[in-house]
CHARMM-style PDB file with segment names, atoms N, HN, CA, C and O in Angstrom:
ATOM      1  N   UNK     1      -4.453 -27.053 -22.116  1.00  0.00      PROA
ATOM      2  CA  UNK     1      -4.383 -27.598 -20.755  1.00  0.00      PROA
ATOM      3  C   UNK     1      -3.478 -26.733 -19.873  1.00  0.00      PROA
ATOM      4  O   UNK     1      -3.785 -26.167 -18.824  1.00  0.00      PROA
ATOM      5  N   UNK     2      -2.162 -26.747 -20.586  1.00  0.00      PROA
ATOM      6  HN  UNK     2      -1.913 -27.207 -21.438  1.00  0.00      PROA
ATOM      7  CA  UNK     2      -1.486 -25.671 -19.452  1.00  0.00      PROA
ATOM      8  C   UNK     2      -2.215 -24.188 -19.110  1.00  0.00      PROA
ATOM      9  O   UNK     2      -2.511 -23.472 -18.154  1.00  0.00      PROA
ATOM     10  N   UNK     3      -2.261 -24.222 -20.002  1.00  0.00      PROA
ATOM     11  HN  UNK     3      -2.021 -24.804 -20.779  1.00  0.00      PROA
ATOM     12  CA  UNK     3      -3.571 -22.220 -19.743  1.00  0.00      PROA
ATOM     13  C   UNK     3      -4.154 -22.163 -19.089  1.00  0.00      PROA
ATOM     14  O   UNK     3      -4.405 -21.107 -18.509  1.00  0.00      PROA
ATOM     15  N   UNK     4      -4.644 -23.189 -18.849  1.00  0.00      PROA
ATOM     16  HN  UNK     4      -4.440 -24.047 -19.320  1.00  0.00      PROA
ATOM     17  CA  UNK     4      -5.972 -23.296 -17.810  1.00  0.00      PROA
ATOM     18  C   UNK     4      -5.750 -23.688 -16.626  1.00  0.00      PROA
ATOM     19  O   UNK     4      -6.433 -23.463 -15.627  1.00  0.00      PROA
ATOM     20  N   UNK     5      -4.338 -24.561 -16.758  1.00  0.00      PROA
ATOM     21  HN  UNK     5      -3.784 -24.744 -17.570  1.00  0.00      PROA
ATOM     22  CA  UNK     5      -3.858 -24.575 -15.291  1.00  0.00      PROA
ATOM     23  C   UNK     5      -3.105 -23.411 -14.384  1.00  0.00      PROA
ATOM     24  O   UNK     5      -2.923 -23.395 -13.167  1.00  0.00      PROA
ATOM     25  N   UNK     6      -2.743 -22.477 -15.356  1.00  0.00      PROA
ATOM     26  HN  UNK     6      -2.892 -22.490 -16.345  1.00  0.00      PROA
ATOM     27  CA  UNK     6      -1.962 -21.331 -15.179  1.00  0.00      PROA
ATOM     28  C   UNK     6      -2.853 -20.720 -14.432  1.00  0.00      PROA
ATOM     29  O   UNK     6      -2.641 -20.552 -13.231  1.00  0.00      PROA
ATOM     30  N   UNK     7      -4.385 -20.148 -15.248  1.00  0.00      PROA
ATOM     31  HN  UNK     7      -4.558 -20.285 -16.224  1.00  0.00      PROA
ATOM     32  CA  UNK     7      -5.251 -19.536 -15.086  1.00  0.00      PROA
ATOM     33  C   UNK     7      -5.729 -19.940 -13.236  1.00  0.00      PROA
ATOM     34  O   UNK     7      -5.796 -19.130 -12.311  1.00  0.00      PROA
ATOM     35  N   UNK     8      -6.021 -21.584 -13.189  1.00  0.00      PROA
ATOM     36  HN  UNK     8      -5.967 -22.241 -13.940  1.00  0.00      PROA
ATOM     37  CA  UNK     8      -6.404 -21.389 -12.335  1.00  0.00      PROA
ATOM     38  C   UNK     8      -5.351 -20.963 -10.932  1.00  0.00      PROA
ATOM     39  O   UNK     8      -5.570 -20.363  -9.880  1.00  0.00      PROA
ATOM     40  N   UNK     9      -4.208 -21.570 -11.496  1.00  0.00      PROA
ATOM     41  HN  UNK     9      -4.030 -22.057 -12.350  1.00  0.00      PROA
ATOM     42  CA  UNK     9      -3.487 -21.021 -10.192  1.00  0.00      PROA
ATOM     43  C   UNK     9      -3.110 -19.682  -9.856  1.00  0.00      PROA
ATOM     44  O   UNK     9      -2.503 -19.269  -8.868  1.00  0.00      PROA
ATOM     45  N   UNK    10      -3.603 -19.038 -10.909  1.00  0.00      PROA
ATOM     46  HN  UNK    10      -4.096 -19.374 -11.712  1.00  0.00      PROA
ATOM     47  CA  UNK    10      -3.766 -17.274 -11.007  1.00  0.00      PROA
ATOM     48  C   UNK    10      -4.905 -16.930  -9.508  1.00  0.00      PROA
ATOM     49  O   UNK    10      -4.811 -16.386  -8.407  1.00  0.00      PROA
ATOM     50  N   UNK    11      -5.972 -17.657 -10.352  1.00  0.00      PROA
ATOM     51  HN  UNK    11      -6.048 -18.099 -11.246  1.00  0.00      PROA
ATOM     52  CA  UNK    11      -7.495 -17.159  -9.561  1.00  0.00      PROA
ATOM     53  C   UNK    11      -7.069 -17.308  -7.872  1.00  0.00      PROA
ATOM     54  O   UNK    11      -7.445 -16.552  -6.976  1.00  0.00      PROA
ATOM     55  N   UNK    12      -6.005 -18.740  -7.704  1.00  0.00      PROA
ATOM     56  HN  UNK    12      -5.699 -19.354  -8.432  1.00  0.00      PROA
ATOM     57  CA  UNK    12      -5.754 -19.162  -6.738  1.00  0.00      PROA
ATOM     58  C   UNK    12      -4.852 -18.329  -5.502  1.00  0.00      PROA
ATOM     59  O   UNK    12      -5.204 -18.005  -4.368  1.00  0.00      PROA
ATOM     60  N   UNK    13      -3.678 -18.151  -6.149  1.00  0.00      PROA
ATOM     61  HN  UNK    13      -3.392 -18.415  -7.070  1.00  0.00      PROA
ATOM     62  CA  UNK    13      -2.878 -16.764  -5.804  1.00  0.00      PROA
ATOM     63  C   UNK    13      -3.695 -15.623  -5.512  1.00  0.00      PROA
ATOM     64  O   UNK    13      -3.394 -15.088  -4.444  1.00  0.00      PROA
ATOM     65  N   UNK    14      -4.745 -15.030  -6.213  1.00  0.00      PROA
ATOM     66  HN  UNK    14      -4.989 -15.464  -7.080  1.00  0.00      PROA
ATOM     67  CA  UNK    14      -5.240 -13.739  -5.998  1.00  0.00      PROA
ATOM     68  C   UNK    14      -5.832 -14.333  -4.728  1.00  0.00      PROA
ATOM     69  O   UNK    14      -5.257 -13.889  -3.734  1.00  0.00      PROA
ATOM     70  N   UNK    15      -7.131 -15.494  -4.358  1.00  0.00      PROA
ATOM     71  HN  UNK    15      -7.598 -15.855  -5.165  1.00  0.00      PROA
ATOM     72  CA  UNK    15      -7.441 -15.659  -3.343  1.00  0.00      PROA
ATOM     73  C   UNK    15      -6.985 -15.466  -2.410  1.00  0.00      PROA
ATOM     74  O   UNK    15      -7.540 -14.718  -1.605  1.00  0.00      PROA
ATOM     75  N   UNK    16      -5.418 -16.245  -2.052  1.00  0.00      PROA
ATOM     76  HN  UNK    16      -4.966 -16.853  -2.706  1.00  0.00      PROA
ATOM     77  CA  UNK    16      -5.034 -16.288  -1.065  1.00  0.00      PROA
ATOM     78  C   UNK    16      -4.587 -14.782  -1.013  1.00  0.00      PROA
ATOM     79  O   UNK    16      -5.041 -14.098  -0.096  1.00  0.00      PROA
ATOM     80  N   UNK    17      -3.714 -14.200  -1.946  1.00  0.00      PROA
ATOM     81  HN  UNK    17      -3.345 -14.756  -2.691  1.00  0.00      PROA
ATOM     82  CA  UNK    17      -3.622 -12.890  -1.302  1.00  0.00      PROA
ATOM     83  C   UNK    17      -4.669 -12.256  -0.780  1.00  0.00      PROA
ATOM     84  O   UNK    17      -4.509 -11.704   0.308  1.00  0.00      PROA
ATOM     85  N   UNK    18      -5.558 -12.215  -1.233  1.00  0.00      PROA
ATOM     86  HN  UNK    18      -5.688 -12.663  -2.118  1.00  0.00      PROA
ATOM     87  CA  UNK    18      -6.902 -11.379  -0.639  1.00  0.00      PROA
ATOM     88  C   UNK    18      -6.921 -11.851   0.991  1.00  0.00      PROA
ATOM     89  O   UNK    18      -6.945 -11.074   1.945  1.00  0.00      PROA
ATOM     90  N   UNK    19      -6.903 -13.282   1.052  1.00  0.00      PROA
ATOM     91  HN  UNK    19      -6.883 -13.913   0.277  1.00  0.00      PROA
ATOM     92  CA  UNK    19      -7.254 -13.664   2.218  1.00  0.00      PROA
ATOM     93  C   UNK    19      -5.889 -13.111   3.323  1.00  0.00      PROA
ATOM     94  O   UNK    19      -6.247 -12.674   4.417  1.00  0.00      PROA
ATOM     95  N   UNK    20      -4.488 -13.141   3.039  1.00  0.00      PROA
ATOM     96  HN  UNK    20      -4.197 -13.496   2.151  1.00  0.00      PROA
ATOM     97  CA  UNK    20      -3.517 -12.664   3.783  1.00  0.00      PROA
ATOM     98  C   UNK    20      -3.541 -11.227   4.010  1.00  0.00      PROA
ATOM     99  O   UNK    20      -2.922 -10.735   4.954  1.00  0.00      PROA
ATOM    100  N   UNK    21      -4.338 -10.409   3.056  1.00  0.00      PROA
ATOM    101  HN  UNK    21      -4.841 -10.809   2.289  1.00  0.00      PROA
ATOM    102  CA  UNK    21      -4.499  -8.943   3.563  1.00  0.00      PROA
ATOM    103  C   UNK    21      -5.792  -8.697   4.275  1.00  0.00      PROA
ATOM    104  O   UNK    21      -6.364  -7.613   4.391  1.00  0.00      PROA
ATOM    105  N   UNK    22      -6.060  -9.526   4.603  1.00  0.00      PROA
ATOM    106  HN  UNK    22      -5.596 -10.406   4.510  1.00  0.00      PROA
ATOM    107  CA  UNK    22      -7.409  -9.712   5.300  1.00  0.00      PROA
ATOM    108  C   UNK    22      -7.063 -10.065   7.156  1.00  0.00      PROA
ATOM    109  O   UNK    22      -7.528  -9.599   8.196  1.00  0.00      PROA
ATOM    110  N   UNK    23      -5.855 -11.279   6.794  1.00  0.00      PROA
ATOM    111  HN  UNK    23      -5.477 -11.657   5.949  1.00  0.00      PROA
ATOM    112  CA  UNK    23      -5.683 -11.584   8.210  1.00  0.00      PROA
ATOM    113  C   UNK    23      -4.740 -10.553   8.860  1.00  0.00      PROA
ATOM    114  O   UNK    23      -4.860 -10.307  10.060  1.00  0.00      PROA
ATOM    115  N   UNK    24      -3.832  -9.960   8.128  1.00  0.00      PROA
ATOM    116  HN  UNK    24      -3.735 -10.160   7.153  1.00  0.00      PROA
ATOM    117  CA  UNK    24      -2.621  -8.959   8.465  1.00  0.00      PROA
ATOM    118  C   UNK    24      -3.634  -7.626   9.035  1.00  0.00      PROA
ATOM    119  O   UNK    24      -3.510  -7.217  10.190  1.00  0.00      PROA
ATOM    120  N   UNK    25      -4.338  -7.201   8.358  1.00  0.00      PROA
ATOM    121  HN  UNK    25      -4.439  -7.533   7.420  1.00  0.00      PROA
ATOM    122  CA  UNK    25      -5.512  -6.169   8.480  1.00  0.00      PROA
ATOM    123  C   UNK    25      -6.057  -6.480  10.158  1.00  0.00      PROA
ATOM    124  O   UNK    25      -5.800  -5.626  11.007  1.00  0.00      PROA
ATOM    125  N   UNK    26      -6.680  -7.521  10.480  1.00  0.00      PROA
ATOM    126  HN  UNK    26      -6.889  -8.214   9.791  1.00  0.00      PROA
ATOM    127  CA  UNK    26      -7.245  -8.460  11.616  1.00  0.00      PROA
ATOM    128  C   UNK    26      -5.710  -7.992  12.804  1.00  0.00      PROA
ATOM    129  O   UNK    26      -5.666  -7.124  13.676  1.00  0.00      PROA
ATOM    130  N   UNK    27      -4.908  -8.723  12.466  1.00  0.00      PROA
ATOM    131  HN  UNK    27      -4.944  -9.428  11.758  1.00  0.00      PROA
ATOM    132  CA  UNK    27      -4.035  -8.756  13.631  1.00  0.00      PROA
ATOM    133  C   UNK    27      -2.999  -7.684  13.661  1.00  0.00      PROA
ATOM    134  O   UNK    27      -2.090  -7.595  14.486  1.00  0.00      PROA
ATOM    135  N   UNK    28      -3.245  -6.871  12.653  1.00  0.00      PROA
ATOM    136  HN  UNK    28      -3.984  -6.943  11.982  1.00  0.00      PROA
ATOM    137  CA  UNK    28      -2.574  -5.199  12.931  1.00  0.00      PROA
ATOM    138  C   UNK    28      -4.009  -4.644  13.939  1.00  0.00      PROA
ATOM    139  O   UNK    28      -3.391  -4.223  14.917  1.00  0.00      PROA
ATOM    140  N   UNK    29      -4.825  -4.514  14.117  1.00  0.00      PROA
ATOM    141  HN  UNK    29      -5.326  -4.855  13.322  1.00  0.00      PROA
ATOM    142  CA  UNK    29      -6.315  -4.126  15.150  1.00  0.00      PROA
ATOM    143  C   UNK    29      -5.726  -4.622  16.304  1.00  0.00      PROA
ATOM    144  O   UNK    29      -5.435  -3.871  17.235  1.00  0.00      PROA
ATOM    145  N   UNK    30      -5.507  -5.920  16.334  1.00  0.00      PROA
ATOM    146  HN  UNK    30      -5.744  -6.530  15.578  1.00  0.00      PROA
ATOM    147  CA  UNK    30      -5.255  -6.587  17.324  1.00  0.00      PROA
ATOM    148  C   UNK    30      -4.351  -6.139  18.332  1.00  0.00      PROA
ATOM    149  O   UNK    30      -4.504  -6.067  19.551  1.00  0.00      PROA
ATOM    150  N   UNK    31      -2.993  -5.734  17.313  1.00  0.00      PROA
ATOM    151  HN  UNK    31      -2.868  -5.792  16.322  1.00  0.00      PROA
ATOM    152  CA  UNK    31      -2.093  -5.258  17.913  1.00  0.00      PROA
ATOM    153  C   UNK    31      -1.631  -3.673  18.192  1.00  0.00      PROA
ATOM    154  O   UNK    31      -0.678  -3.172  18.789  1.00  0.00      PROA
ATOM    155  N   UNK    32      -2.818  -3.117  17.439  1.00  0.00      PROA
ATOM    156  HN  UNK    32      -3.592  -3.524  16.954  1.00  0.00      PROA
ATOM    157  CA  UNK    32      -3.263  -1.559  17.674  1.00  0.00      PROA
ATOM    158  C   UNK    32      -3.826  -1.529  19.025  1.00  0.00      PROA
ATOM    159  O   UNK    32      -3.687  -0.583  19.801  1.00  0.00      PROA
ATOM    160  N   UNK    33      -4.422  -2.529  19.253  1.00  0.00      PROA
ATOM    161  HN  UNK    33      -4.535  -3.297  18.623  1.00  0.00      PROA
ATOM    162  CA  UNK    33      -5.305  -2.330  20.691  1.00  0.00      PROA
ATOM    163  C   UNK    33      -4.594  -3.076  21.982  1.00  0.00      PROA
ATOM    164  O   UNK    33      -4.752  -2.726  23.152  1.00  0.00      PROA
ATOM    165  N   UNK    34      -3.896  -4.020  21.591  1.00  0.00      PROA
ATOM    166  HN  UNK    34      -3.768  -4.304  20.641  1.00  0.00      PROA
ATOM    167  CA  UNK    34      -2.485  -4.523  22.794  1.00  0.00      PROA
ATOM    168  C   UNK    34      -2.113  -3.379  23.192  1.00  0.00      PROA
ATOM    169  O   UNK    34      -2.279  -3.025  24.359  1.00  0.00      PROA
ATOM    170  N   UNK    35      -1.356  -2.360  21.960  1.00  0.00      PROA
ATOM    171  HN  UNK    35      -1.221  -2.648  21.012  1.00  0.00      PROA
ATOM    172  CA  UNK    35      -0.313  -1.574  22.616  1.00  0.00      PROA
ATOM    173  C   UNK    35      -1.161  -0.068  23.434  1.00  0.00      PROA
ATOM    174  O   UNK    35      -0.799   0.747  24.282  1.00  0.00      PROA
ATOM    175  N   UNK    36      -2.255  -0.254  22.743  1.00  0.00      PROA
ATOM    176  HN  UNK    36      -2.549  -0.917  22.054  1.00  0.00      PROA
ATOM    177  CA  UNK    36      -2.947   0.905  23.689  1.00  0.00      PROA
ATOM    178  C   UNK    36      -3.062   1.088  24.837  1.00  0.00      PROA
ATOM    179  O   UNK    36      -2.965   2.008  25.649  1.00  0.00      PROA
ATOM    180  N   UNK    37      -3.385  -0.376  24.781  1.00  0.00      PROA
ATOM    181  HN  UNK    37      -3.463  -1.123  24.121  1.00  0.00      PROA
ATOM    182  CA  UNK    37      -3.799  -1.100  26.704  1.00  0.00      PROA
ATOM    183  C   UNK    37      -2.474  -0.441  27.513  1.00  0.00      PROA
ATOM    184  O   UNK    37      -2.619   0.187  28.562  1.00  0.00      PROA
ATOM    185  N   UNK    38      -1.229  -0.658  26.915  1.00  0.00      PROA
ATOM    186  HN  UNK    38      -1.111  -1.169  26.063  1.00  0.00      PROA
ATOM    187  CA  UNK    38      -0.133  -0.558  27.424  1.00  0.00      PROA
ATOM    188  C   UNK    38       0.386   1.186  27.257  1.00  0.00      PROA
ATOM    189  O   UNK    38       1.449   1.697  27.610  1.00  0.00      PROA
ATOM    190  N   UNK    39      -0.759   1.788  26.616  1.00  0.00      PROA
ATOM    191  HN  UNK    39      -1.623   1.374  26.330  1.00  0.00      PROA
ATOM    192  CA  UNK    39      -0.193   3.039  26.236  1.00  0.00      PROA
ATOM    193  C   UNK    39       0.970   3.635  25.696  1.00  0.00      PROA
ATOM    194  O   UNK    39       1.465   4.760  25.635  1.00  0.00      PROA
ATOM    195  N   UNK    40       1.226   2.502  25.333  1.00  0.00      PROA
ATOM    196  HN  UNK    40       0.823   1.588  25.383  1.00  0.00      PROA
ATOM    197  CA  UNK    40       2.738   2.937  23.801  1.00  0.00      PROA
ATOM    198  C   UNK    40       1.789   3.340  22.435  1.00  0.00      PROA
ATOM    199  O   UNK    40       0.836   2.724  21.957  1.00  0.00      PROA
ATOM    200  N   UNK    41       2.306   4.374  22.082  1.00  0.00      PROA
ATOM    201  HN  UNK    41       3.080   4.874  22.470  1.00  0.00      PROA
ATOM    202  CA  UNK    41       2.275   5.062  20.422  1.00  0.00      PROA
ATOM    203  C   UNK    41       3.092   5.020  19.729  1.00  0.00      PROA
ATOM    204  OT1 UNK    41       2.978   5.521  18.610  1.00  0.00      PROA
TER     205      UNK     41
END
């Protein structure tokens, strides 16, 4: 029983990381293209 609860909160963790380098990815664009507008490099 514990193994499997381990396991799943493994699968669970990887999800969400996947999903947080997903949104960080999203709103680094976001903020690549703010500062352009503004012409800071």
């Amino acid at each position: 029983m514990f193994f499997h609860e381990a396991a799943t909160l493994d699968e669970e963790i990887k999800t969400l990381r996947i999903h947080l380098a997903q949104k960080l990815q999203l709103q680094n664009g976001q903020l690549k293209k703010m500062l352009e507008r503004f012409d800071v490099s």
